[in-house]
N, CA, C and O of each residue as an XYZ file, in Angstrom:
320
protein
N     -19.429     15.349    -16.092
C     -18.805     16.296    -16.988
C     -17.820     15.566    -17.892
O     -16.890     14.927    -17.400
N     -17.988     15.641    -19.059
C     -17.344     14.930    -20.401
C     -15.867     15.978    -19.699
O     -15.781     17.025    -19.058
N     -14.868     14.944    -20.286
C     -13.380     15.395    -20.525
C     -12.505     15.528    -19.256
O     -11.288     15.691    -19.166
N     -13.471     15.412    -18.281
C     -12.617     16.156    -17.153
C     -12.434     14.387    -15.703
O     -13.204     13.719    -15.013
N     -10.629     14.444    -16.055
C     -10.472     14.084    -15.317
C     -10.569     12.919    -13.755
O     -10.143     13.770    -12.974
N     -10.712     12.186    -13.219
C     -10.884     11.774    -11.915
C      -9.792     11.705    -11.491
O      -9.108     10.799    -11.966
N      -9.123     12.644    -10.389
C      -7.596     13.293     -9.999
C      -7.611     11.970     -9.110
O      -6.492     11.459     -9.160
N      -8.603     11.140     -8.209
C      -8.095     10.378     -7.104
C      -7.982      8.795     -8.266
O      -7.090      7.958     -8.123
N      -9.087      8.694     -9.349
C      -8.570      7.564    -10.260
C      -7.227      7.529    -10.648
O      -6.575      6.502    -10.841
N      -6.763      8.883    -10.776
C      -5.292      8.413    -11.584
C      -4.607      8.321    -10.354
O      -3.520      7.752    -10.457
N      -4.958      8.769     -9.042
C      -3.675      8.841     -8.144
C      -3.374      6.962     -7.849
O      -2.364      6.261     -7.779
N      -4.948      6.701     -7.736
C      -4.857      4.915     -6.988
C      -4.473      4.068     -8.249
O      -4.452      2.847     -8.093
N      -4.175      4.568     -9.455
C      -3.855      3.494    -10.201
C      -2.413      3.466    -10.747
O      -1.824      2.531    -11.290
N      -1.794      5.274    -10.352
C      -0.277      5.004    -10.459
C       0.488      4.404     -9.581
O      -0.009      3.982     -8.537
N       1.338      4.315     -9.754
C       2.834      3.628     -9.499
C       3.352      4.911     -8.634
O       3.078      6.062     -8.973
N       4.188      4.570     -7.393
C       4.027      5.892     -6.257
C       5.259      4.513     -5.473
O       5.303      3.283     -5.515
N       6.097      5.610     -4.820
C       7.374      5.322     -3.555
C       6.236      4.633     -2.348
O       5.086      4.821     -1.950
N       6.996      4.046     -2.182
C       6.921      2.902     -0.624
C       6.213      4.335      0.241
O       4.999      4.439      0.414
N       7.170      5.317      0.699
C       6.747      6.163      1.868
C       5.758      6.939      1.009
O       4.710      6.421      1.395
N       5.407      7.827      0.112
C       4.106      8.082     -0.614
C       2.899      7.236     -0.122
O       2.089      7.727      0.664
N       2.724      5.386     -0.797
C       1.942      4.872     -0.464
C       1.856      4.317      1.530
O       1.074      3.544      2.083
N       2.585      4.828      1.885
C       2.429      4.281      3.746
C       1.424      5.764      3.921
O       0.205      5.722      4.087
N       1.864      6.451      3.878
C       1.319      7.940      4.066
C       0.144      7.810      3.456
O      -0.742      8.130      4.249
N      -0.280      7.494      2.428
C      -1.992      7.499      1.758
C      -2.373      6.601      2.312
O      -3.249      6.862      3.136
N      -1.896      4.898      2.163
C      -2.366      4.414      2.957
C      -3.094      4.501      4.552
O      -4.178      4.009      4.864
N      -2.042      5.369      5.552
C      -2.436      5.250      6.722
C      -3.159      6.036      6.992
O      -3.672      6.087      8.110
N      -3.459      7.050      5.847
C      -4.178      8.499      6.471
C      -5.605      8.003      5.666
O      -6.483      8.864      5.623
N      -5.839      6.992      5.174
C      -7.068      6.871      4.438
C      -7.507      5.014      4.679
O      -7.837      4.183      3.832
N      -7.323      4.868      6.257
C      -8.213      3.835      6.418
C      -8.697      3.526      7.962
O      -7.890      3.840      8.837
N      -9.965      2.927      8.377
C     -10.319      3.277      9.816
C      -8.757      3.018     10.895
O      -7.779      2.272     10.883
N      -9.383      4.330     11.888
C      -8.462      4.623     12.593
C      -8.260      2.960     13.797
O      -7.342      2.859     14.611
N      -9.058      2.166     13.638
C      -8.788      0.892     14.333
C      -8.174     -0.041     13.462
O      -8.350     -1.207     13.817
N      -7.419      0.134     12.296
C      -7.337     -0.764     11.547
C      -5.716     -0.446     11.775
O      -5.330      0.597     12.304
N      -4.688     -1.652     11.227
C      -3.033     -1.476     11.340
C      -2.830     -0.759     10.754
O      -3.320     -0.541      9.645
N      -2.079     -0.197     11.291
C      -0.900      1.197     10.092
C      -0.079      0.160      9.799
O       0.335     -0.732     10.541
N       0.218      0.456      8.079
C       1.204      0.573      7.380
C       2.699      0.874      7.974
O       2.689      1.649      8.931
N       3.652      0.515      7.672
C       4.980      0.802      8.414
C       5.858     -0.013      6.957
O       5.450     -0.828      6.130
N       7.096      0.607      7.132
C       8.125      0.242      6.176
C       8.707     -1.205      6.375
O       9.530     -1.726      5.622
N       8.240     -1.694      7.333
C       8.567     -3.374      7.711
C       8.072     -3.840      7.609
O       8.329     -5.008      7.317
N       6.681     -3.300      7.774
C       5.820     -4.237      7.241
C       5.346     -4.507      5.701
O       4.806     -5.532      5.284
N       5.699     -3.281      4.929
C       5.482     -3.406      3.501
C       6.657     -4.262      2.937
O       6.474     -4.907      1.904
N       7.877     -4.291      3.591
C       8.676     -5.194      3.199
C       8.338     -6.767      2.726
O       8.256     -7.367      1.655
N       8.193     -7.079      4.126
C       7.206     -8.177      4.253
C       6.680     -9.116      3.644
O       6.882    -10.258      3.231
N       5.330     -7.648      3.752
C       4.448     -7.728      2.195
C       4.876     -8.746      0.765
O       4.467     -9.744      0.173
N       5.859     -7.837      0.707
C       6.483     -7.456     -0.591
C       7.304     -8.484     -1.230
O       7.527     -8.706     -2.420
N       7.883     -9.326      0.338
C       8.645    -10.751      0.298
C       7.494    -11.748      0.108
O       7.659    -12.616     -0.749
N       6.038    -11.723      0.995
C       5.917    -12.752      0.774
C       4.802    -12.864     -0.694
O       4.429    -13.980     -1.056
N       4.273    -11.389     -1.575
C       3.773    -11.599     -2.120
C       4.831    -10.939     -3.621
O       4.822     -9.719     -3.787
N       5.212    -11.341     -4.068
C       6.623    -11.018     -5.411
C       5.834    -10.824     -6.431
O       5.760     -9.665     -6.838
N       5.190    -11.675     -6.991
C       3.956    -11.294     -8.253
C       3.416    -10.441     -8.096
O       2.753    -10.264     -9.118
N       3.149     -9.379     -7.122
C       2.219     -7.882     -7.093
C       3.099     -7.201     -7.508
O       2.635     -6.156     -7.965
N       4.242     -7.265     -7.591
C       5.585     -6.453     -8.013
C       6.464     -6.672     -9.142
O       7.640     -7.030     -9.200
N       5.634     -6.379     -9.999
C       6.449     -6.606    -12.139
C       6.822     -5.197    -11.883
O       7.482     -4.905    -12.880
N       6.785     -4.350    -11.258
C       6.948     -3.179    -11.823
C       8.296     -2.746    -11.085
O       9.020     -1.777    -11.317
N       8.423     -3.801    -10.082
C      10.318     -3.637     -9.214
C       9.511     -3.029     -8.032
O       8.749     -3.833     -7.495
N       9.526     -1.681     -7.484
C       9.562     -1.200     -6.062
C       8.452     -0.490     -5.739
O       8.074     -0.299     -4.583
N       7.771      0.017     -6.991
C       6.923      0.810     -7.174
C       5.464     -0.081     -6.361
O       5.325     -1.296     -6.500
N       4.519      0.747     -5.564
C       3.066      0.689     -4.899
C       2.087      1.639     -5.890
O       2.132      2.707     -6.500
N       1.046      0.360     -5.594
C       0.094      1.303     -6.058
C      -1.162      1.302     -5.206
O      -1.228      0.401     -4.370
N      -1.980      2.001     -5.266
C      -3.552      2.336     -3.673
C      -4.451      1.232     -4.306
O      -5.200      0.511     -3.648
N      -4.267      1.173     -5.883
C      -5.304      0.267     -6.512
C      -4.785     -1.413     -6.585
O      -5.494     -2.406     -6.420
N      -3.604     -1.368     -6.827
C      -3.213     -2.995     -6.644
C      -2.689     -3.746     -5.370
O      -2.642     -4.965     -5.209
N      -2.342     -2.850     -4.579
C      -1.792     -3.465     -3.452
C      -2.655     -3.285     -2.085
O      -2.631     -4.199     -1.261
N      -3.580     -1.862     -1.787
C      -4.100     -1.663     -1.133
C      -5.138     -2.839     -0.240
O      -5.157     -3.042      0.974
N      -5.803     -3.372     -1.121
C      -6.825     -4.515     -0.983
C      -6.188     -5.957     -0.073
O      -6.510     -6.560      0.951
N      -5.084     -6.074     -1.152
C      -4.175     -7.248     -0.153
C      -3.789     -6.696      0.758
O      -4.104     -7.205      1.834
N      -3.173     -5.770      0.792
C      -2.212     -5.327      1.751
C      -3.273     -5.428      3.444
O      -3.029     -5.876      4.564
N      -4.222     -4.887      2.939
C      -5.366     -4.996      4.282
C      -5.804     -6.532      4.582
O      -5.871     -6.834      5.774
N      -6.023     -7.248      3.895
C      -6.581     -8.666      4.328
C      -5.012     -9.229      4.794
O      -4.918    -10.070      5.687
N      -3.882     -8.717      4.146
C      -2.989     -9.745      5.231
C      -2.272     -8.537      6.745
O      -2.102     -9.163      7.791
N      -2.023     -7.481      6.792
C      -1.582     -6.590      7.887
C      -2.230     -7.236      9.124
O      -1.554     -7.324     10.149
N      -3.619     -7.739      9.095
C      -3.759     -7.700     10.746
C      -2.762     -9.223     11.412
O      -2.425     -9.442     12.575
N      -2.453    -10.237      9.896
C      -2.041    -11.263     10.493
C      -0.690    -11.073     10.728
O      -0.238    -12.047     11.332
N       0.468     -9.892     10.414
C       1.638    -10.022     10.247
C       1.726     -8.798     11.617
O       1.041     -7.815     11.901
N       3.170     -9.582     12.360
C       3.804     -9.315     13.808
C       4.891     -8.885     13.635
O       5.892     -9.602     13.620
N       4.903     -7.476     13.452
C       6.308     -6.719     12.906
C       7.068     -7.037     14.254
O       6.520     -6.843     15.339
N       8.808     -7.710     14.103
C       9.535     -8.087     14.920
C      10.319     -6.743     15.057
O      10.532     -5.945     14.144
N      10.688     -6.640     16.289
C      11.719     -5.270     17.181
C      13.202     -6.261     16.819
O      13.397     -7.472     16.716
N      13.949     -5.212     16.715
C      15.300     -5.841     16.609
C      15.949     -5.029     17.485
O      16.015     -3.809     17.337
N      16.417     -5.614     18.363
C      17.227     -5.387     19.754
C      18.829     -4.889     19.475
O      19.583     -4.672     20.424
């Protein structure tokens, strides 16, 4: 259909809050795979800086992809 829209294209290609993208993230990938967590997007976020011109902002389309090939290797630490 000419004119109309793809509501989930525009959602994965905007710019969206840390807890927004943990929440899409975790609710939209196999249930054996790592959840997302706010320490761990930190992380992320430290060790990859060039995914982030835009300052704080996530997106499902730019970060999603990495974010999965590195989560299973990263060991979120407990702080006592």
């Amino acid at each position: 259909m000419k004119g109309k829209k793809n509501i989930n294209a525009e959602f994965n290609e905007a710019f969206t809050t840390v807890a927004v993208f943990i929440e899409y993230y975790n609710k939209n990938i196999p249930s054996a795979y790592p959840k997302a967590t706010e320490g761990a997007l930190i992380a992320f976020k430290a060790t990859y800086p060039g995914l982030f011109e835009k300052g704080e902002s996530w997106s499902i389309d730019k970060h999603r992809k990495r974010l999965m090939d590195w989560l299973p290797s990263y060991r979120e630490v407990a702080i006592a």
